[in-house]
N, C-alpha and C positions, 0 to 999 in steps of 0.2 A: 428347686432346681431350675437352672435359665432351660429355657427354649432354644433347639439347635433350629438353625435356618438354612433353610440353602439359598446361594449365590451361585450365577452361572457364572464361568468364567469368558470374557468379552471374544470375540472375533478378530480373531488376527488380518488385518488386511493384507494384500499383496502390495511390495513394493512396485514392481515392475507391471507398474499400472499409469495410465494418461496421466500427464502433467504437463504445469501451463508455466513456464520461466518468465519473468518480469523483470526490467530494471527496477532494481532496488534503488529509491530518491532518496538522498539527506534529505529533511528536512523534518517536518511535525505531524507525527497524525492528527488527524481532523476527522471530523464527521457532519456530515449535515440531518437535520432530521426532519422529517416531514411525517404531518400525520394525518389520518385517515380524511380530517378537514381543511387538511393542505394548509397547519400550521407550519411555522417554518421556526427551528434550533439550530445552534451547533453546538458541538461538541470537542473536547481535546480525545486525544486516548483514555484519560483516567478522570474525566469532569466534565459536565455541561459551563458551555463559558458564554459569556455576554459581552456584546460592544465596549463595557464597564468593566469589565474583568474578561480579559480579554490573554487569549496565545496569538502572540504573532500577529496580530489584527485581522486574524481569520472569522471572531464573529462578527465583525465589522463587515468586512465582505461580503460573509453569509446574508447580514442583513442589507447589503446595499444590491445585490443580486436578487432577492429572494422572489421576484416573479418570473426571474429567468430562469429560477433552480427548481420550481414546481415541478416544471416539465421532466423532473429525474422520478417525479410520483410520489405515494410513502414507502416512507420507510428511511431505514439509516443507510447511509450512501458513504462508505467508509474512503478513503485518501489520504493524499500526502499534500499539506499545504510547505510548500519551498519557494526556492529562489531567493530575490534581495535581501540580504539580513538575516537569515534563516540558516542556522549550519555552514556548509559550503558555499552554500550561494550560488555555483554555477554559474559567477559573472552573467547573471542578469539583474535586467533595473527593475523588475518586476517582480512578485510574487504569483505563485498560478498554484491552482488546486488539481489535483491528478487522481483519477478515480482508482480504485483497485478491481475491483469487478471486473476483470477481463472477458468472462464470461457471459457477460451480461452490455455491457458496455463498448463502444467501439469510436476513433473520430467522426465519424458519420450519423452517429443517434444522443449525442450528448449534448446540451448546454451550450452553448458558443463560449459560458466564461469558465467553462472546465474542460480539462482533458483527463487523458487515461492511459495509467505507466504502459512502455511502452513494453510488449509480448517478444519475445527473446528466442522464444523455442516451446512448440506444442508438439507432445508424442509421447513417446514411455518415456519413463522416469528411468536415469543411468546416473551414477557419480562420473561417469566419461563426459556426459552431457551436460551437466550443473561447469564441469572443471572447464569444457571449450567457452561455455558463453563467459565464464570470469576472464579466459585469457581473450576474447574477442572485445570483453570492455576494455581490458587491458590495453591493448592494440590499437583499439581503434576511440576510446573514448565515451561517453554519454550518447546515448541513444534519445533522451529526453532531452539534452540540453547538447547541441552536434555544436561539436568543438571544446568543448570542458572534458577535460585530460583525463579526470582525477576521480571516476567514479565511484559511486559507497561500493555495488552488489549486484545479486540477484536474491528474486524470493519465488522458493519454488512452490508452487501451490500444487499439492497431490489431490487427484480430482476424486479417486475412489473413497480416502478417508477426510477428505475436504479439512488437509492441515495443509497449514504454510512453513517453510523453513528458509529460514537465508544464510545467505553465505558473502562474507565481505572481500573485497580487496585485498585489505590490509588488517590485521591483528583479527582475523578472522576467530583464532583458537580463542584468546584472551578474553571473558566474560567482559560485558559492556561495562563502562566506565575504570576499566583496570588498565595502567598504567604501561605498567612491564609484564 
């Protein structure tokens, strides 16, 4: 005879709890990595990548920065590498890497050759509140690149159950890469 077992069932959080809205960037996740002896990686979303085998010429970057990028300490330093060539591009001639960590991260404690998306809206979590800042990008454009019309989003990051969700501009419903 099996063995019954018990499982508790998890904790439902509350919705109507802090959260941190972000412009949502086209472009590529990226990660840098640093380790306890201030070795220095990058990474894609789904692979560690090298100068050689390379996204976007992001570990290129990583390594030509990599005694500016110390200064972010250990650990995985999660981002958006965009700009030139990269998705939308944002009409710029440059590529730049944009931290996620808003939490943690701000213009003023970062790297000189990183920034960090920019914060849209901190407070309770509302579908009222996700829907103004999509019409504010609407209106008013890119917050990270001021004058590119054409924005991806926002990602809301729920601070109590520490998930993130986004929401697009445009084909928002339509699972990624689907068509119609």
């Amino acid at each position: 005879m099996d063995k019954i077992s018990f499982e508790a069932f998890p904790k439902i959080g509350r919705l109507t709890r802090e959260c941190i809205i972000t412009e949502k960037i086209d472009g590529t996740n990226a990660q840098v990595i640093i380790t306890d002896d201030l070795m220095i990686g990058a990474g894609s979303r789904t692979r560690l990548i090298t100068p050689e085998d390379d996204n976007y010429g992001f570990a290129r970057w990583v390594f030509d920065h990599k005694e500016e990028l110390k200064l972010l300490g250990p650990g995985r330093h999660f981002g958006e590498w965009w700009g030139q060539k990269i998705q939308r591009g944002y009409g710029l001639k440059e590529k730049r890497f944009s931290l996620f960590n808003t939490s943690r991260w701000n213009a003023e404690n970062v790297p000189a050759c990183c920034s960090v998306v920019p914060v849209l809206f901190q407070g309770l979590f509302s579908d009222r509140v996700v829907g103004n800042m999509i019409d504010m990008l609407r209106a008013k454009g890119s917050i990270a690149a001021p004058g590119w019309m054409t924005p991806e989003g926002v990602v809301a990051f729920h601070v109590a159950t520490n998930v993130m969700f986004k929401k697009t501009l445009e084909k928002d419903e339509a699972p990624k890469g689907q068509t119609t």
